[in-house]
N, C-alpha and C positions, 0 to 999 in steps of 0.2 A: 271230674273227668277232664276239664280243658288243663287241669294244673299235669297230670297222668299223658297227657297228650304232648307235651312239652318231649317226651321223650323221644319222641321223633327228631328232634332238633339238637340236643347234647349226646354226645357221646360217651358219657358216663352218668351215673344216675344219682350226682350229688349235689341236685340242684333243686331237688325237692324237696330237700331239708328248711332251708333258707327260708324257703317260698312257701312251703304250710306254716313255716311258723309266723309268717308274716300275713299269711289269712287268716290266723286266729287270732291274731293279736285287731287287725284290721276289723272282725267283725267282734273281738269283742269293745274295741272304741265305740262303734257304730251302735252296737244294741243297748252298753253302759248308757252311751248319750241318750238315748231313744227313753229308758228307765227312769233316766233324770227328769225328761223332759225339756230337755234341750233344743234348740231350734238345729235346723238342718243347716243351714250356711254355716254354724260353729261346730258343726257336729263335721261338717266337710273340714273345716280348715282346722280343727284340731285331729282326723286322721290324715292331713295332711304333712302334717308337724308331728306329727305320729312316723309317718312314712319316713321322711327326711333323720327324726332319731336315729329309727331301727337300720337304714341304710349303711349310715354314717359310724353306728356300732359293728355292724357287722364288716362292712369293705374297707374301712379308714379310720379304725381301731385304733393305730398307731397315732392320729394326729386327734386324737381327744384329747380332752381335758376332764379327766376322771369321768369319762362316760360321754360328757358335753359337749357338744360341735363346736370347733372351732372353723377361721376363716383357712388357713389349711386342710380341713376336711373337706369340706367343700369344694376347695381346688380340686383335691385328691377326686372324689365324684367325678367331677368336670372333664377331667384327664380321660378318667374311668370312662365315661360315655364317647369321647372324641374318642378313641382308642378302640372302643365295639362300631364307632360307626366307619372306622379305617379299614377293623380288619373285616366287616361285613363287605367290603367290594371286592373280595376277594376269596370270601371263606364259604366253605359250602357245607350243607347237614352231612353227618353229625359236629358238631364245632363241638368244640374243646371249651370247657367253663372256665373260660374268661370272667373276670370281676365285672367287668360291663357287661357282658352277655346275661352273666344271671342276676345283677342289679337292678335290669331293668325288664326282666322275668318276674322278679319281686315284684318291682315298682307295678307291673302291669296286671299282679293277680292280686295285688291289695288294692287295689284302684276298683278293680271289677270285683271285687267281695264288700266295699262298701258302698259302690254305688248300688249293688245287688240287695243290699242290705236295706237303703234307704230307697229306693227305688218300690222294694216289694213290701215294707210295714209302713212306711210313711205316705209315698203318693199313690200305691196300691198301682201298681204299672210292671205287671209281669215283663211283657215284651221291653221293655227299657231295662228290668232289672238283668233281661238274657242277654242282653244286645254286647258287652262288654265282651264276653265269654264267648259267642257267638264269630265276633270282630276275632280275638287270641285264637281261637280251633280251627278260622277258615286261615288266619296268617302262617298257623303252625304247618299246615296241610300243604301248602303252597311250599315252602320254604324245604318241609324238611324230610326226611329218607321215603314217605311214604312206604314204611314198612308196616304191613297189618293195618291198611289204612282203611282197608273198608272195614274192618271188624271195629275198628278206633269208630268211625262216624255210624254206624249202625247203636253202637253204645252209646254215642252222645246225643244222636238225636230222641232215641230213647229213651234218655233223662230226659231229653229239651223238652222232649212233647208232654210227659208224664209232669215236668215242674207247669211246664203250661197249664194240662188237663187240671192239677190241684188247684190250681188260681182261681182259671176260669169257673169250676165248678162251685168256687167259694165263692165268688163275687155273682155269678147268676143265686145262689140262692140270696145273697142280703138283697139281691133287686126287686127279687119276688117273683111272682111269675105274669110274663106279659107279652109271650110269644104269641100270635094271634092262633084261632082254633082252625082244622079243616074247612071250616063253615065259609072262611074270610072274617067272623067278628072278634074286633078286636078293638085295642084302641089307639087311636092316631097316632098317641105319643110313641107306642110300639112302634109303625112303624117307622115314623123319625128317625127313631135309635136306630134301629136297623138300615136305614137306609143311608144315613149320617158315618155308619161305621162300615157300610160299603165302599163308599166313594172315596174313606179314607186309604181302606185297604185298595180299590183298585190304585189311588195315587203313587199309595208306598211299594207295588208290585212294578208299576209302570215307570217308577226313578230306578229301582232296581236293575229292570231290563236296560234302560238307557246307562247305567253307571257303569255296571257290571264288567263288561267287556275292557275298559281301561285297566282292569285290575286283572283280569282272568291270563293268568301264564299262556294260553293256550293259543289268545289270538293275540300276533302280530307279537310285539316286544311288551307291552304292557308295561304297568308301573310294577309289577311283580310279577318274577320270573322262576319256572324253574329251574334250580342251582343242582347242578352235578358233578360228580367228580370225575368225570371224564374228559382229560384235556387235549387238546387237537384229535386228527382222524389222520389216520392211515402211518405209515410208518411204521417200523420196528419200533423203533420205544413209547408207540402212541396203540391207537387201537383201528380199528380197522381191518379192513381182510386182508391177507398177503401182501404183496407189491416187494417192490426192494427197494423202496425209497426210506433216506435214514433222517430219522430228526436229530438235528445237529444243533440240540440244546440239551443241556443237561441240569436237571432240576434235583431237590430235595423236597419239593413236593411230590407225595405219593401220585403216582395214574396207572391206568388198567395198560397192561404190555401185550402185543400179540405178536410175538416171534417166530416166524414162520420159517422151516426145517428147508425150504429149497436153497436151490445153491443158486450165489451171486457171482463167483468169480472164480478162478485159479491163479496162483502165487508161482513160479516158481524162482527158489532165494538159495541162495547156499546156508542160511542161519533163519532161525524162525523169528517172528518181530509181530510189536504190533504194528497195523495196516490202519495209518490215521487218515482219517476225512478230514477234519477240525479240529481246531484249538481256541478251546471258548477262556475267556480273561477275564470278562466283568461280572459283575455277582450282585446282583437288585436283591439278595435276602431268599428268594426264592428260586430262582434260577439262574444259572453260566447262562452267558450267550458271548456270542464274537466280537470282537473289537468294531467300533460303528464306524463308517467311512471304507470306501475299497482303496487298497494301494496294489489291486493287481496288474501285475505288468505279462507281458509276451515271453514264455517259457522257452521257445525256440533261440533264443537270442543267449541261452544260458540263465540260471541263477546265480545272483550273487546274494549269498544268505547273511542273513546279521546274525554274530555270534557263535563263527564257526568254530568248534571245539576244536583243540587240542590234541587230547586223546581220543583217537575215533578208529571205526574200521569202516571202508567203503564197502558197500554193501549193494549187491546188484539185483535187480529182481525184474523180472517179466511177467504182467498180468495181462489175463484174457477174462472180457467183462463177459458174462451170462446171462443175469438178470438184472444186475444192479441199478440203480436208477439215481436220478440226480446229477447235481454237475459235479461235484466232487469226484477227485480221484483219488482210489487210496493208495496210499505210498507208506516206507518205512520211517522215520524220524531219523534225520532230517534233511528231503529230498534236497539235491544240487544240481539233478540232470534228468530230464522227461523228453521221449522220444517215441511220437507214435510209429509201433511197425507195421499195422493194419490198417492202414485209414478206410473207415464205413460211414457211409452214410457223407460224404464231405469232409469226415473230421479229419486232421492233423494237425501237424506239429502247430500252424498257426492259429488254432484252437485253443491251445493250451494256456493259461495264465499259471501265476503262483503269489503269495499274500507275502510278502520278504520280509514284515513283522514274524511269520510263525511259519511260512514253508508252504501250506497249505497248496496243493494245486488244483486246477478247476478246469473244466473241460465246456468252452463255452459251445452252447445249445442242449448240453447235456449227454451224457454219455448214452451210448448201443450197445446191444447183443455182439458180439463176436469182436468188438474194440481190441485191439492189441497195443501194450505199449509197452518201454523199458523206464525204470527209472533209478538211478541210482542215487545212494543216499550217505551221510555221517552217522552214523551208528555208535552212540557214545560206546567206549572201550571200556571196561570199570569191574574191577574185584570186589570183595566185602569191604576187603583190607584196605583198598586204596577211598573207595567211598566214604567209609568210615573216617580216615582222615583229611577228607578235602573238607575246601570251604565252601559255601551257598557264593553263589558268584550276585556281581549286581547287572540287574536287567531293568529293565523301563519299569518306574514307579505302578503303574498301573497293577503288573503283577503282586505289589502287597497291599494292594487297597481293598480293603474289607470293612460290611457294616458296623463291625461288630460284635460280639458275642454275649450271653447272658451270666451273671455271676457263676448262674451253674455250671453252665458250659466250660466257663475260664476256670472255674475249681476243679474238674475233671481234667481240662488239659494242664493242670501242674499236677496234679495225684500220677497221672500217665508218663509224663516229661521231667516232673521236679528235676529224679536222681540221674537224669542221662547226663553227659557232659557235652558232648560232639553234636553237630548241628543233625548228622545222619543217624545217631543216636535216639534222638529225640522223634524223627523221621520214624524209624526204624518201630520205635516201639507204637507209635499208631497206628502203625501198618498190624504191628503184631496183636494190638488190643481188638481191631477191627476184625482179623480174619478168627481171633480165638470165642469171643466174649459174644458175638453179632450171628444174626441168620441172613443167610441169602435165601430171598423168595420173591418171585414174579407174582404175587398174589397177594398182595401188603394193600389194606384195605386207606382207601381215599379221604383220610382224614386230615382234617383243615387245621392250620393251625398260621398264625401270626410269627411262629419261631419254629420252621422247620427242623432245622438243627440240634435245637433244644429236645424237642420228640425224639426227634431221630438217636440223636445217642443216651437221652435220658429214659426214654418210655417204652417205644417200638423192640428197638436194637433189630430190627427189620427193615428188610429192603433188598435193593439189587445195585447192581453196577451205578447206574445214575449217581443216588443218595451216597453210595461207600465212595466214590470218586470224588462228589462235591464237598462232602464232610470232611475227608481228607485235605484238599487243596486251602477247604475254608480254613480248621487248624493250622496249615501249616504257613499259612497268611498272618494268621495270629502268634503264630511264635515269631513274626518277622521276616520270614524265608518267602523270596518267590517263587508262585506257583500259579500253575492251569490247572485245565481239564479237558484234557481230549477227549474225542469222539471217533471211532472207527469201528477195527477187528479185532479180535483174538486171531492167532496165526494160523488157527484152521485145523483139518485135518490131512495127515498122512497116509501113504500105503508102506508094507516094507518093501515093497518093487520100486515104488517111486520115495523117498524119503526128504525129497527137495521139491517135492510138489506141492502145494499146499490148497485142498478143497475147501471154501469160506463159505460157508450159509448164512442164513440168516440169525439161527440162534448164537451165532459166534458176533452177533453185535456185540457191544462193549464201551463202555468208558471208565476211564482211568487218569488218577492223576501224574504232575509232571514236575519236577522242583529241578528251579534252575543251578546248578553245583557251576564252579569258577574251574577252568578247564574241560571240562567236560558237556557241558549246554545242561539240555533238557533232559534228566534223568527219570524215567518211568516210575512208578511206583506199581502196587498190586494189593490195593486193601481191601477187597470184595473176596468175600469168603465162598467161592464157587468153582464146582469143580472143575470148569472146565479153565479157569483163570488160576493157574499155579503161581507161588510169588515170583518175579527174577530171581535168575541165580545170585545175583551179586548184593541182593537183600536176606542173604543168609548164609551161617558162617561154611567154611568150605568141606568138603566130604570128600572121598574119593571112591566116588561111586556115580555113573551117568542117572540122572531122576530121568527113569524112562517113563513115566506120569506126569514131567512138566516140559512144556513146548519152548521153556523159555531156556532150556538148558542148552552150555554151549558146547558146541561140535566141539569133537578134539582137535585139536592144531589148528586152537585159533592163536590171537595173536603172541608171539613169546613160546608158548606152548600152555599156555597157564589154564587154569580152569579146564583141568579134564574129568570134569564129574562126571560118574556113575553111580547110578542108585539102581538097585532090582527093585522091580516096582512093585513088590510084596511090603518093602519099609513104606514108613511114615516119612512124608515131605516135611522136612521144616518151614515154618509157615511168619516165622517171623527174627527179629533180628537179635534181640537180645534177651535174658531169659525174664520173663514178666518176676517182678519184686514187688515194693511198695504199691497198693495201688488196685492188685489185681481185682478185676468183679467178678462173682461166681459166675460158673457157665451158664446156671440154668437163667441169666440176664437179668435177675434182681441186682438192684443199682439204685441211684439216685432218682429215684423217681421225681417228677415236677410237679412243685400242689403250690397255689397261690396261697396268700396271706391270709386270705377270707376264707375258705378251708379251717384252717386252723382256728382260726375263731370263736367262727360258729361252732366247732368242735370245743371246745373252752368254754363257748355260753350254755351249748345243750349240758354239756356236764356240770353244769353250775347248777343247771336247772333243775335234774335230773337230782342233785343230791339235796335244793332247793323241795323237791316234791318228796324224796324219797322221807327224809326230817318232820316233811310237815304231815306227811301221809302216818305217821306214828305218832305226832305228839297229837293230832288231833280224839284218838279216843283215851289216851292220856289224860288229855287236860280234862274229856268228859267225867272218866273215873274222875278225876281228883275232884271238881270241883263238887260231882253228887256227895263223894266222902266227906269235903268239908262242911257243903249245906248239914250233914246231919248232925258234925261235928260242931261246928258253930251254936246249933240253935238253942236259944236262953232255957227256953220251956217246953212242957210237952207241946203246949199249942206251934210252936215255930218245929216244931219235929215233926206233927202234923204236917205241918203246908209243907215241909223239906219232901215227906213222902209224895204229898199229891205233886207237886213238882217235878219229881224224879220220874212219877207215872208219866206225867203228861209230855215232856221232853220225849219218852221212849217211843210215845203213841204218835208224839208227831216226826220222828223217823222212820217208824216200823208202819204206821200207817195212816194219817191224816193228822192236820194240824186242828185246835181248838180254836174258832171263834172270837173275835174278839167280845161281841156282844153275848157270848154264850155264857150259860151258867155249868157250876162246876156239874151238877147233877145232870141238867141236858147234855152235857159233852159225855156223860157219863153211860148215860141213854143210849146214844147215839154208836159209840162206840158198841155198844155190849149187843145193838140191831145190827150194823155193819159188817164189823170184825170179828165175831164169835170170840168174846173173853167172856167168861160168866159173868154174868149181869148183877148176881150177887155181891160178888166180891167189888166192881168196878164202882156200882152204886154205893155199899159198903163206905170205899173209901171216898166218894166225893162226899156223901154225907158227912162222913169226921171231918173231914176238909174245909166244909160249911159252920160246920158245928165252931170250930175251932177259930176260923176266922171271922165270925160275924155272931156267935154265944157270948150267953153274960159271962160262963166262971170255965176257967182251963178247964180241959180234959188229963185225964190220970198220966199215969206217964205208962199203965197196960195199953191204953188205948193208943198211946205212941207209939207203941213197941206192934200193936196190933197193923197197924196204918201202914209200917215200916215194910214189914210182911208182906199184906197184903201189893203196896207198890212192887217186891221184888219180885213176887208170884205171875203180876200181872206183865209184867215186864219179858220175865221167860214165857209168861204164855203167846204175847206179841210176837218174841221170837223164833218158836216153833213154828207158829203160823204164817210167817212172812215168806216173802220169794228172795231170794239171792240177792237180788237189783235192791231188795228193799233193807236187807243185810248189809252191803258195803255201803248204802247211804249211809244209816246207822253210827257206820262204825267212822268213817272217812268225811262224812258231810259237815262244811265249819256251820251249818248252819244252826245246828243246836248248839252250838256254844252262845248263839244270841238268845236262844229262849230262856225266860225266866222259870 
């Protein structure tokens, strides 16, 4: 039950393999030693040594020496433990089996199956044989989903008390009986006992009450806490009830979203855009957040932005706040002029800061209801065609500094990228693997992992804005290219009365990544496959048709005249840049899934095993046939055909139904059997008498009487077999233990 319980804590159920096979291996050391007669200190330190093998085979495979530990295996553990105990400050149930998480799952239920073992036949101490088991179901409980948990502890204690009730019940009868009577008589030493084993229990009840509480999640912080996947309160991409305050971090770990459909603001732009809060840079593995240190300066005094593009359109826009909250202001990429028209509540223009690393503007004390302001903005200018041929510009190192990626990860992004040539090529086609191969959904359950990324594109292929924004900027960090990830709007919604006015709710939050191109600044991307997030236009090849289904599509007579798409919005949007070749994953998101090395393994040893038993499960009534055939085959005289037969009876009898005696005689066993097990007495007796005759007579017997003996053992043999149960049928047939009988 506590191994069963365990699943409360993995989010896959392949960690029960490892770990029964490691309690049977665990108590059969403990019972073998016990057999032997081995002392209990050698009997610990050899399932100690026991333990450290099976470990070492199973997780750090690779660094044996034909099976045998080496001083690299060991490391490799070492690693393995530092490594569950990192990402335990960070990881919540159900976790992900980890080589350390379920290494020392192992290590924890072959610890408690031999001390359970040695505990309950050698010191006879139920309660210390539970206590192991006891400690793992009350850590499980604590730690993990608490899903079915009262059904789970309803069932364990269940066992508990019914392994207890057998103990107890065993151990009051070897005492005897010496509970005193109704009367009070009794005797002293009774109530000794009884009084002796009260005061132990009130002790153990009253450390209990004092300890307790350090450990209990419930009061105060405790040494153990409950772990949930719910991360911050309130915001849009956090949980919490409504508001219009925006979490301006963007993570690849999963959390619960609560999106709420009121309106925050009104836009109006002569072109639709995103509407950014933030621009987050640095990347801890787990989550964007902002560059540290403030460099905001006073917006009224003008921006001077670093990195003004080239090719741009100024872009004008007037926003009216509703509900929105926070001190952020959102503006288009990348503001160069903010002026409040409304001033409420005190705010204006000397209010205002901007971040001149990223644009970002801020509205010190926090923005209001009915705030009016203008801001106008660089609007990068950009085709397919011209995109496609520019270069990735260079910008402050910081934007390509990344942890990292996993083999996996980096083999994926060449299977994706290998064949492109162009920097936006390569761009291009993650944008198109993500919005094609991937699901969007605000409903992606809170699974923990040490390599978000790695899930996220290897496992899930689930998620929302967050994950498909941070996965992208991650990649494209790894190709080399700088990149963010912003935090804001989607452009909102439209009327056809008003068509430059833009309605922004709350579900039109959003993040999205941003690759710096030379010329042009900070170019948006669109890798979240959601409907309300169409790609840009200029991330797919040209049409001549308006996509009246993408916000991002450009008015006619913009700059030049260029880009006058129209799409009826009955076609299909193209959704990405170039046509998926080498590479592509099916849609229904079978892919590279992520399985560690011990996986594999253990899968390798069970089938070892498996064909290991399946071998031995057939040669064993093999070898029985052959060797009865030889006895008969062998024997010089009738007298040795004789005993061949009594032999062959009594091997069958002690399968089919009890073993003979060592002190017994052939005729008592003979007896005894034909009183017990309904075989005719006749014929049983029959042959132990030739059997008698033969081996302990002056002059051989005929070689009829051999041939009679012969008989009779096969007679008696199908009659054992008629009469037997099932359980006593595959003993028979599968048990090596008659290969030892003479």
């Amino acid at each position: 039950m506590t191994l069963l319980s365990f699943g409360q804590l993995f989010d896959r159920g392949e960690y029960p393999g490892p770990a029964l096979l490691g309690m049977l291996l665990a108590g059969i050391v403990a019972a073998g030693a016990r057999r032997l007669g081995i002392g209990t200190g050698l009997t610990l330190l050899g399932s100690a040594a026991g333990l450290l093998w099976y470990v070492i085979l199973i997780f750090q495979a690779r660094h044996t020496f034909y099976g045998l530990p080496t001083m690299s295996s060991l490391a490799g553990l070492r690693r393995s433990v530092e490594n569950a105990y990192e990402a335990s400050l960070v990881d919540y149930a159900p976790v992900p089996v980890r080589p350390g998480y379920v290494m020392l799952t192992v290590a924890a239920l072959w610890i408690a199956t031999t001390l359970g073992e040695v505990a309950t036949f050698r010191w006879r101490r139920p309660l210390i044989a539970s206590a192991p088991c006891i400690g793992l179901f009350a850590f499980v409980s604590i730690v993990g989903t608490r899903t079915g948990t009262t059904l789970v502890v309803i069932v364990f204690l269940t066992a508990l008390l019914s392994f207890w009730a057998v103990e107890s019940s065993h151990r009051l009868r070897s005492w005897g009986r010496w509970v005193a009577g109704l009367g009070g008589r009794g005797s002293g030493e009774a109530a000794e006992v009884s009084s002796r084993l009260a005061r132990r229990m009130g002790g153990a009840c009253l450390a209990a009450a004092l300890v307790a509480p350090a450990f209990l999640p419930a009061l105060g912080d405790g040494l153990l806490s409950w772990r949930s996947g719910v991360a911050g309160e309130g915001g849009l991409f956090g949980v919490g009830g409504g508001g219009g305050e925006i979490d301006l971090l963007a993570s690849l770990q999963p959390t619960l979203l609560n999106q709420s459909s009121q309106e925050l603001f009104y836009v109006n732009a002569t072109r639709p855009s995103y509407w950014r809060l933030e621009s987050l840079t640095t990347f801890d593995g787990s989550t964007w957040r902002p560059l540290e240190g403030s460099t905001d300066e006073p917006a009224s005094a003008g921006i001077a932005t670093e990195g003004q593009p080239r090719l741009y359109n100024l872009q004008e826009q007037k926003f009216k706040i509703v509900s929105l909250e926070g001190e952020s202001l959102p503006a288009a990429v990348q503001a160069v002029r903010v002026a409040v028209t409304n001033p409420v509540d005190s705010r204006s223009d000397e209010d205002t800061s901007y971040d001149f690393r990223t644009g970002s503007l801020e509205m010190r004390g926090g923005v209001v209801p009915n705030l009016e302001y203008e801001v106008t903005s660089f609007v990068p200018d950009i085709t397919y065609k011209e995109l496609r041929a520019a270069r990735v510009g260079t910008a402050d190192p910081i934007y390509q500094q990344t942890p990292g990626v996993s083999p996996e990860v980096a083999e994926l992004l060449e299977r994706w990228t290998g064949d492109e040539r162009t920097p936006a090529d390569k761009l291009l086609a993650i944008q198109s693997r993500l919005r094609q191969f991937f699901t969007y959904s605000t409903e992606v359950d809170p699974l923990a992992s040490s390599d978000y990324l790695a899930r996220f594109l290897l496992e899930t292929r689930t998620g929302y804005c967050q994950q498909f924004a941070a996965a992208f900027a991650l990649l494209a960090r790894q190709l080399g290219f700088p990149a963010r990830v912003s935090v804001g709007f989607l452009p909102g919604e439209t009327t056809v009365s008003a068509p430059g006015r833009f309605i922004v709710r709350g579900t039109h939050a959003h993040s999205w990544p941003e690759v710096f191109f030379e010329g042009y600044g900070w170019v948006p991307f669109e890798p979240t496959p959601r409907d309300l997030a169409a790609p840009p236009i200029y991330t797919s090849p040209p049409v001549a048709r308006f996509q009246a289904n993408n916000p991002f599509s450009d008015i006619p007579g913009g700059r030049n005249g260029r880009n006058p798409q129209f799409l009826d919005g009955n076609q299909n949007v193209p959704t990405g840049g170039r046509e998926v070749r080498r590479g592509a994953e099916p849609p229904n998101g079978a892919g590279l899934a992520q399985r560690y090395a011990w996986q594999e393994t253990f899968a390798n040893l069970v089938t070892g095993l498996l064909i290991v038993l399946f071998v031995t499960m057939l040669s064993i009534p093999l070898l029985k046939a052959m060797r009865t055939s030889l006895a008969y085959r062998s024997a010089s005289g009738s007298n040795d055909a004789v005993g061949a037969a009594f032999r062959h009876f009594e091997r069958e009898a002690t399968d089919l139904a009890f073993a003979r005696n060592p002190s017994e005689s052939a005729s008592a066993f003979a007896r005894r059997m034909a009183a017990q097990y309904r075989v005719p007495k006749q014929s049983v007796t029959r042959l132990a008498g030739l059997y008698e005759r033969a081996e302990y007579g002056p002059t051989a017997l005929s070689e009829n009487l051999a041939g009679e003996a012969r008989r009779l053992a096969v007679a008696l043999r199908n009659q054992l077999w008629s009469s037997a149960t099932w359980w006593a049928r595959l003993r028979r047939l599968f048990s090596p233990r008659g290969l030892v009988v003479r």
